[in-house]
Backbone bond lengths (Angstrom), bond angles and torsions (degrees), N, CA, C in turn:
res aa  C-N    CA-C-N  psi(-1)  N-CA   C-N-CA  omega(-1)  CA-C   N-CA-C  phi
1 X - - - 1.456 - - 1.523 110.56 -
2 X 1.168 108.65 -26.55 1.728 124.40 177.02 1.499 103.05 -51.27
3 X 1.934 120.84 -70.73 1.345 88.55 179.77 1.257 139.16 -90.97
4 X 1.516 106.44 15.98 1.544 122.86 168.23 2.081 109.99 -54.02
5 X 0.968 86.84 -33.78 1.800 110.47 -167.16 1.371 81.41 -78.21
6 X 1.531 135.50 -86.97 1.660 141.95 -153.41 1.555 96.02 -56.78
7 X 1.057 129.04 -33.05 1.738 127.82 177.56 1.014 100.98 -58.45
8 X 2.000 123.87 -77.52 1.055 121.02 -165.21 1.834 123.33 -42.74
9 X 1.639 118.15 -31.25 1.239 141.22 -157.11 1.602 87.77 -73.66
10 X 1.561 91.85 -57.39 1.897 91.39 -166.24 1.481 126.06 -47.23
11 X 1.646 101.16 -43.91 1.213 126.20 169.25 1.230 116.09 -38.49
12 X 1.061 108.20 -47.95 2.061 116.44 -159.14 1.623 87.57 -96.28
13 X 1.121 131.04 -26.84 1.730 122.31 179.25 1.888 96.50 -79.60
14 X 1.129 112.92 -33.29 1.827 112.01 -175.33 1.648 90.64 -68.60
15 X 1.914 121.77 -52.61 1.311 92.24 -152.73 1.768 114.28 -85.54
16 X 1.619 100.02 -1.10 1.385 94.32 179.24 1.555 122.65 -116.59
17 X 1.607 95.05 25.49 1.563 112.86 156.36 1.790 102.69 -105.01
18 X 0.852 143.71 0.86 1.418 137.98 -162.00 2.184 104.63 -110.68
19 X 0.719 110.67 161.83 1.028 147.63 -172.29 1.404 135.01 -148.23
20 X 1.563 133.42 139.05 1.282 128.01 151.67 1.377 119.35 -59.97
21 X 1.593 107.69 134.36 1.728 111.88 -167.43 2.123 93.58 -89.50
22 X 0.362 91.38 119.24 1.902 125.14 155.50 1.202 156.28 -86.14
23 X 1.273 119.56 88.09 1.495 136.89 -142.00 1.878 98.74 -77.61
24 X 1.561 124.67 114.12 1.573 105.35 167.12 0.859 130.74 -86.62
25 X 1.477 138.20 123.02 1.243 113.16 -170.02 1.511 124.40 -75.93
26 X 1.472 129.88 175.81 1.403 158.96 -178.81 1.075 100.11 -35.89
27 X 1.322 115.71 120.42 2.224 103.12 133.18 0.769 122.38 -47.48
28 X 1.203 122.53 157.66 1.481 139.74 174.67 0.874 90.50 -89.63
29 X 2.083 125.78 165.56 1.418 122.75 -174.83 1.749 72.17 -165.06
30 X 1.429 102.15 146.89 1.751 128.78 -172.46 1.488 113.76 63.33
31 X 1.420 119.10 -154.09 1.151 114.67 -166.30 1.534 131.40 -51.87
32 X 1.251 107.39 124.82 1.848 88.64 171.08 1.575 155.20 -47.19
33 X 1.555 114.26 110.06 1.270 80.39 -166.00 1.837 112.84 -113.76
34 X 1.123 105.05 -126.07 1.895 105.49 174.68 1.402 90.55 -111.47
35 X 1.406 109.86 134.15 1.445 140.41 167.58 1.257 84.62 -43.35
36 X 1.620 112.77 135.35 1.633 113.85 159.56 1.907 112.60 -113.69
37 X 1.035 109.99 154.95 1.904 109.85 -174.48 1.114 106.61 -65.42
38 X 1.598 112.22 142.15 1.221 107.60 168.66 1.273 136.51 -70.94
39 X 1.476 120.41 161.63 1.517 121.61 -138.35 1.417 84.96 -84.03
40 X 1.771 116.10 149.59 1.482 89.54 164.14 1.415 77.54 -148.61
41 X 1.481 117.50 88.62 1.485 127.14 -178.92 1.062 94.68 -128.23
42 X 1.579 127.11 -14.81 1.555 110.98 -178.89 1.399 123.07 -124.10
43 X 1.450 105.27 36.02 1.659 149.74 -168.20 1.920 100.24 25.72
44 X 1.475 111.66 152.88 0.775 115.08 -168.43 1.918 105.01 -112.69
45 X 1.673 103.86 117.08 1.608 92.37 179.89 1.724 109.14 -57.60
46 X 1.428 89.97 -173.36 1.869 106.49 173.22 1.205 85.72 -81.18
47 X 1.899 104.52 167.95 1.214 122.51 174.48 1.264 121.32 -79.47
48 X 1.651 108.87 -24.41 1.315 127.76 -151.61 1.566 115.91 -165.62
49 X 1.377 97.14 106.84 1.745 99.63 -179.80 1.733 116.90 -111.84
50 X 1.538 113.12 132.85 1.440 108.50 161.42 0.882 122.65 -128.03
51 X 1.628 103.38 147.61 2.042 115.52 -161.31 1.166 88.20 -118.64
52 X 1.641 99.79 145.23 1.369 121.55 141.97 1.415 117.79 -96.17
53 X 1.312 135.64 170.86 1.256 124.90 -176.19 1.729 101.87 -160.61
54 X 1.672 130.89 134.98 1.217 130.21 179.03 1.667 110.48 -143.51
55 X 0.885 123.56 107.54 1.456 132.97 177.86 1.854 126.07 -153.06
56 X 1.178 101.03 -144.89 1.493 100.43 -170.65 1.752 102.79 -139.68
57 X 1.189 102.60 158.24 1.812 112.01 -161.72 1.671 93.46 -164.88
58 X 1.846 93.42 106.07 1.545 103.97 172.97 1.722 105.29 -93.65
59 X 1.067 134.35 122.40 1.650 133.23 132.72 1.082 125.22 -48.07
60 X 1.768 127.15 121.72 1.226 133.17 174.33 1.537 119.03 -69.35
61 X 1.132 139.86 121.89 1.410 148.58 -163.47 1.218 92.86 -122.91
62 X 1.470 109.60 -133.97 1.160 176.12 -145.15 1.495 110.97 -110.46
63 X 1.772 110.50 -67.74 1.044 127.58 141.16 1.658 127.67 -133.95
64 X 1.060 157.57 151.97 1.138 130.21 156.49 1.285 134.94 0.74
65 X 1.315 132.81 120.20 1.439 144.15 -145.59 1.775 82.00 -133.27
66 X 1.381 134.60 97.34 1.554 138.32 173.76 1.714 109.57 -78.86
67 X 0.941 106.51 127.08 1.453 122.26 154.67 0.947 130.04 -131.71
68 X 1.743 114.08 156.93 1.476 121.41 161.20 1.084 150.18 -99.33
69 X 1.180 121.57 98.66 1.555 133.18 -154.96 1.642 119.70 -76.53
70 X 1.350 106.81 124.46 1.410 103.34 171.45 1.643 103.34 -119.00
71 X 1.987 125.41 153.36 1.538 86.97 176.15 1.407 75.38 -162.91
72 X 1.516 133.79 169.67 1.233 169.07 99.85 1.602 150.97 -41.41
73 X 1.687 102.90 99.73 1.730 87.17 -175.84 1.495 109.65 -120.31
74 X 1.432 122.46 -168.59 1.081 110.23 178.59 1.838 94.02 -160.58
75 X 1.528 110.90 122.37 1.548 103.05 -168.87 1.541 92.97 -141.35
76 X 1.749 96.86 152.65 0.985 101.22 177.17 1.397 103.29 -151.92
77 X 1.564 96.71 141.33 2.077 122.61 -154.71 1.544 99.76 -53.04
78 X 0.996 128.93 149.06 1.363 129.14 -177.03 2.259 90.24 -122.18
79 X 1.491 105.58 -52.84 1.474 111.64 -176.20 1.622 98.37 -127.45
80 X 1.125 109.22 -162.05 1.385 109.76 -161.87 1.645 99.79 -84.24
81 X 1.541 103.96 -21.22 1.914 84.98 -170.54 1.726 107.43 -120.45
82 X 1.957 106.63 -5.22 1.236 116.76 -177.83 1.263 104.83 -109.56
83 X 1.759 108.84 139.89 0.975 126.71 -169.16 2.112 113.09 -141.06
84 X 1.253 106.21 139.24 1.515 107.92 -178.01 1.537 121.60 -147.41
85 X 1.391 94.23 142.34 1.343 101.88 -162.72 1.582 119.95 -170.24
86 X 1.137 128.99 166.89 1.794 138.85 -170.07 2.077 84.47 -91.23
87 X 1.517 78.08 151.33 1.562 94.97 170.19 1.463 99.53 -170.56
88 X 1.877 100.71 140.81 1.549 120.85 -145.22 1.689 76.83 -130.72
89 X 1.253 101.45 126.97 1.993 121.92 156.29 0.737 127.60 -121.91
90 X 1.232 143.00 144.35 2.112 139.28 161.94 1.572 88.95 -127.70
91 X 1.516 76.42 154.04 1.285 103.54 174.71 1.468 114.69 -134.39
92 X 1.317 119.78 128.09 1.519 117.40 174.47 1.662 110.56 -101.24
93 X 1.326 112.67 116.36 1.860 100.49 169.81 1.786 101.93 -106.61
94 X 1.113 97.04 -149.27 1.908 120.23 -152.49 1.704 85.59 -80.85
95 X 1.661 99.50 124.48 1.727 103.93 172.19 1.828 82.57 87.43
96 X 1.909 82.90 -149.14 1.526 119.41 -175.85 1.535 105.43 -75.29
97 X 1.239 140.84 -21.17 1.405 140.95 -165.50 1.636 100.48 -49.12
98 X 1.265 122.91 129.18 1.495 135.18 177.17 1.422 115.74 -134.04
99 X 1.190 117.67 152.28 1.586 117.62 168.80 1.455 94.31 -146.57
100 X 1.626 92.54 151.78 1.636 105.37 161.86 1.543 95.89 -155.18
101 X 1.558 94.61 113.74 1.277 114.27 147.28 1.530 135.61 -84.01
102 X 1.399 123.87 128.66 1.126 140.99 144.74 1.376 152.74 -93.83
103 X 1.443 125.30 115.51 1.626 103.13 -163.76 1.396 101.11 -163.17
104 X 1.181 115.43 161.19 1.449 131.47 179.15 1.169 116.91 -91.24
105 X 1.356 130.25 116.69 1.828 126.58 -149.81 1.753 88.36 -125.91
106 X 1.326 114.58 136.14 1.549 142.00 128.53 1.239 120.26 -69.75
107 X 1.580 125.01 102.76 1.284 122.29 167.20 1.605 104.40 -113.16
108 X 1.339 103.79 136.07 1.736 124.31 179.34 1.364 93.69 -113.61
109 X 1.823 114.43 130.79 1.288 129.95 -163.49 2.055 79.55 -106.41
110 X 1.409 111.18 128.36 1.417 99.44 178.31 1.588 98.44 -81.53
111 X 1.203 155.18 -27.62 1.182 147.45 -177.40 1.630 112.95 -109.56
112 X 1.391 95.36 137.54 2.125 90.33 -157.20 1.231 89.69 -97.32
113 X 1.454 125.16 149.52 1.826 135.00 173.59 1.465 94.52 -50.96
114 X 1.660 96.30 150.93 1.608 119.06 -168.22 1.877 92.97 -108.12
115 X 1.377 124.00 134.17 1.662 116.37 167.07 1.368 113.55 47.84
116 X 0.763 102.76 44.59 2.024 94.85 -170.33 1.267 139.36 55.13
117 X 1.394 94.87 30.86 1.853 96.16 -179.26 2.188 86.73 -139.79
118 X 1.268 89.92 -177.94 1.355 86.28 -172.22 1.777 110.73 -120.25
119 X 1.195 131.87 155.57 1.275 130.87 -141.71 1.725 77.82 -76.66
120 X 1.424 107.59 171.69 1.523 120.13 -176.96 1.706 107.22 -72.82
121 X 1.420 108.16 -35.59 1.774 107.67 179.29 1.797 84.73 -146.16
122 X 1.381 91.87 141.97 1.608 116.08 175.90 1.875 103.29 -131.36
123 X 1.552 109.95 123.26 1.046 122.81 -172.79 2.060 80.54 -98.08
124 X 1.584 86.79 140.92 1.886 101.60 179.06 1.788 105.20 -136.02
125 X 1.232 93.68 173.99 1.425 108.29 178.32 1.234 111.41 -124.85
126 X 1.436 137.41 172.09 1.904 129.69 172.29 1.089 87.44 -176.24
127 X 1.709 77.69 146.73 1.825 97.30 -173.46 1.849 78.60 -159.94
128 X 1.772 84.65 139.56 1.317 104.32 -173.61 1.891 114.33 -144.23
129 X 0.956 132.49 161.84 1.303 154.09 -164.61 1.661 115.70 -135.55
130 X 1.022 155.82 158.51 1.265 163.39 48.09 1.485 132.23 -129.81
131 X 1.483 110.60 -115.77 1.365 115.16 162.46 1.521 127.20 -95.60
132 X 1.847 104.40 162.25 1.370 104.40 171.93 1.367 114.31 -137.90
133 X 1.079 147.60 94.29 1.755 149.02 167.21 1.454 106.81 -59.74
134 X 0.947 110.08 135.73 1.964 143.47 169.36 1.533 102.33 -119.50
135 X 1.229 99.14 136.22 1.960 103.61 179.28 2.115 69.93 -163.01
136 X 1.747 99.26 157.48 0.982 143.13 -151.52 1.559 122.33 174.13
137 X 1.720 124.78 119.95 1.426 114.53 179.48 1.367 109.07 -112.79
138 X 1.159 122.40 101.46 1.464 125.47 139.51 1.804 140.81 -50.38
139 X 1.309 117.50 156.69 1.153 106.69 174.42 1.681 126.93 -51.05
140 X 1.353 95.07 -38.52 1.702 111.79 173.89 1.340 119.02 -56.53
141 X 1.496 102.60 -29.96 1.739 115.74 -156.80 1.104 95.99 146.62
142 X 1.633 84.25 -176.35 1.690 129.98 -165.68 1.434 98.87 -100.76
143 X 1.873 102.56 124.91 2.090 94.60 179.74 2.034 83.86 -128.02
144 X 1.708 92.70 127.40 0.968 94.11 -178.40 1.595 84.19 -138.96
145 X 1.926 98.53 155.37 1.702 100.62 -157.95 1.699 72.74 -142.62
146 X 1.485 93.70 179.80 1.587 116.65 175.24 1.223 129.34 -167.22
147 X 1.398 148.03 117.90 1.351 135.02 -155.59 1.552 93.46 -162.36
148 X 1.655 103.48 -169.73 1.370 105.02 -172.91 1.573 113.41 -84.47
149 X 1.206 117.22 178.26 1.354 124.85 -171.67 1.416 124.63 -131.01
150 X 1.310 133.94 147.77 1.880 105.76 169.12 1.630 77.59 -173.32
151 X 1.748 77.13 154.75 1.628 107.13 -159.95 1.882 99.77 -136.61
152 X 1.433 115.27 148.72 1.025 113.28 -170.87 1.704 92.96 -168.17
153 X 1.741 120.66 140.79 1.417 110.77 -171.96 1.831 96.21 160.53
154 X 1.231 98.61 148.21 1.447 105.70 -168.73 1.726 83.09 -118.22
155 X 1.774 112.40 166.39 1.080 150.43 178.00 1.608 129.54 -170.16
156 X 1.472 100.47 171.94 1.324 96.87 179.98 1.588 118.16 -135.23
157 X 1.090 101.55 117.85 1.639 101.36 173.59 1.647 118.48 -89.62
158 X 1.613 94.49 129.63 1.784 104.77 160.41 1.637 121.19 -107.01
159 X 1.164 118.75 134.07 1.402 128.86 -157.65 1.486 104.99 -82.59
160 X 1.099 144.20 129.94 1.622 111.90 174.45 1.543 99.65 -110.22
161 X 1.089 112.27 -23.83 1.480 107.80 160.18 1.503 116.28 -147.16
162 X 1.675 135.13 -161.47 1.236 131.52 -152.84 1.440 81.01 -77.16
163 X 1.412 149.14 -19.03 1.425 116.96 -147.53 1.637 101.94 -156.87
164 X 1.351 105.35 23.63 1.502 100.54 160.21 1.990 88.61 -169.35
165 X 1.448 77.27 147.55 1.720 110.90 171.06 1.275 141.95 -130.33
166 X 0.989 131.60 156.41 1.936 127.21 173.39 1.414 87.01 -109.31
167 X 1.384 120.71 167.85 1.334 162.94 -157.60 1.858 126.13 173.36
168 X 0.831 97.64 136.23 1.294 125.55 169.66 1.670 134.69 -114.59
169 X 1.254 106.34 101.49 2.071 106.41 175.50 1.325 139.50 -128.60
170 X 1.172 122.49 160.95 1.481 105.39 -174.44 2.119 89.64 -127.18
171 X 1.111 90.70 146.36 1.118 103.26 160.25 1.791 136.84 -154.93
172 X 1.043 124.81 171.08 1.524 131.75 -161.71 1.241 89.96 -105.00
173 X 1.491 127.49 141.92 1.624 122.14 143.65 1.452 126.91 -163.27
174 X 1.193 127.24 -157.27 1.748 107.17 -166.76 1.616 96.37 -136.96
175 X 1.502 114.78 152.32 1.073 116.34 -36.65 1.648 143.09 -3.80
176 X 1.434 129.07 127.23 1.668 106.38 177.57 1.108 102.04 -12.99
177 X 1.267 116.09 167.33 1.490 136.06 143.53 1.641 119.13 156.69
178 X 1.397 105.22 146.81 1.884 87.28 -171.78 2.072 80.36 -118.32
179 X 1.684 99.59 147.17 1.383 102.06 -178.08 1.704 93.84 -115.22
180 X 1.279 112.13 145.04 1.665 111.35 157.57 1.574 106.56 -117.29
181 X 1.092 112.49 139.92 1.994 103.31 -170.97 1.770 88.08 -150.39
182 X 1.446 98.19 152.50 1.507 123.37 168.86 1.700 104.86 -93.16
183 X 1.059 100.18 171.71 1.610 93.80 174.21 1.147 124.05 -167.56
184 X 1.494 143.53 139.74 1.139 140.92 -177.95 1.432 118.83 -126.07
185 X 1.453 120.69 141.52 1.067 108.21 -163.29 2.279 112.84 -147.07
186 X 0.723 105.65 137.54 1.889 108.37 -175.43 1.661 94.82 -120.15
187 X 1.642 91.70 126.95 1.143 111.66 158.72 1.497 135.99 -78.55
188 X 1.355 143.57 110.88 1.411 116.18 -172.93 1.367 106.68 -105.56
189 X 1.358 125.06 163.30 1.081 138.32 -148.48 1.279 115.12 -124.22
């Protein structure tokens, strides 16, 4: 429960140190002229996106080890199609078996927003890094382990409007495991 508590903490120190990054523009240099509007031909992402996420994540054993995954991210656009951010998972399997993943995800949107709105479905990529906890209760005790983590998996998001979406992904990561998750997500502005 200890690093359930230090996760949650980190989380809320990542999302309320973070910000949307923000490009300033240029001086002008020689004659003066009339301010012109900004360009918005090469659409501008959100600053700040949060997912929910609910699906299933088998571990390779023996045989498949099924779980149910619930998880949380929180990203924010760096360029128009790259995006970075912390993302929090649990996993419940058969009995006491638990996981919680944590990790810092790169998602690349393969199609960049058109005029400032965002294409109707955007196929993405993610690739992620950090930690992974295993806890399990036996008669003997409690065996709880911890090591590194990494995540990697393409999906596809559909927009239903400017500022929230569903998605769908699959991904690979370590411990083995292949995850399939639904996903929902609000843009803020």
């Amino acid at each position: 429960m200890r690093i359930i508590n230090t996760v949650v903490v980190a989380l809320g120190i990542v999302c309320a140190a973070g910000g949307p990054a923000a490009a300033q523009p240029a001086a002008s240099r020689g004659a003066a002229t009339a301010p012109s509007a900004p360009a918005q031909t090469q659409g501008t992402p959100p600053g700040m996106v949060l997912e929910g996420a609910a699906g299933w994540a088998g571990f390779g054993d023996e045989g498949i080890i099924h779980h149910t995954l619930i998880g949380a991210a929180w990203r924010g656009y760096v360029t128009r199609r790259i995006s970075l951010g912390p993302e929090l998972q649990f996993m419940a399997g058969p009995g006491s078996d638990r996981d919680l993943i944590l990790t810092g995800n790169v998602m690349v949107d393969l199609l960049a927003r058109t005029a400032d709105r965002p294409r109707p479905t955007t196929p993405y990529v993610v690739l992620g890094g950090g930690l992974f906890r295993h806890s399990n209760r036996f008669p003997a005790g409690t065996f709880t382990s911890t090591e590194g983590a990494f995540t990697v998996g393409v999906g596809l998001r559909a927009w239903v409007n400017e500022r929230v979406y569903v998605a769908t992904d699959a991904r690979l990561g370590w411990e083995p495991h292949l995850r399939v998750a639904a996903l929902v997500g609000v843009a803020l502005k």
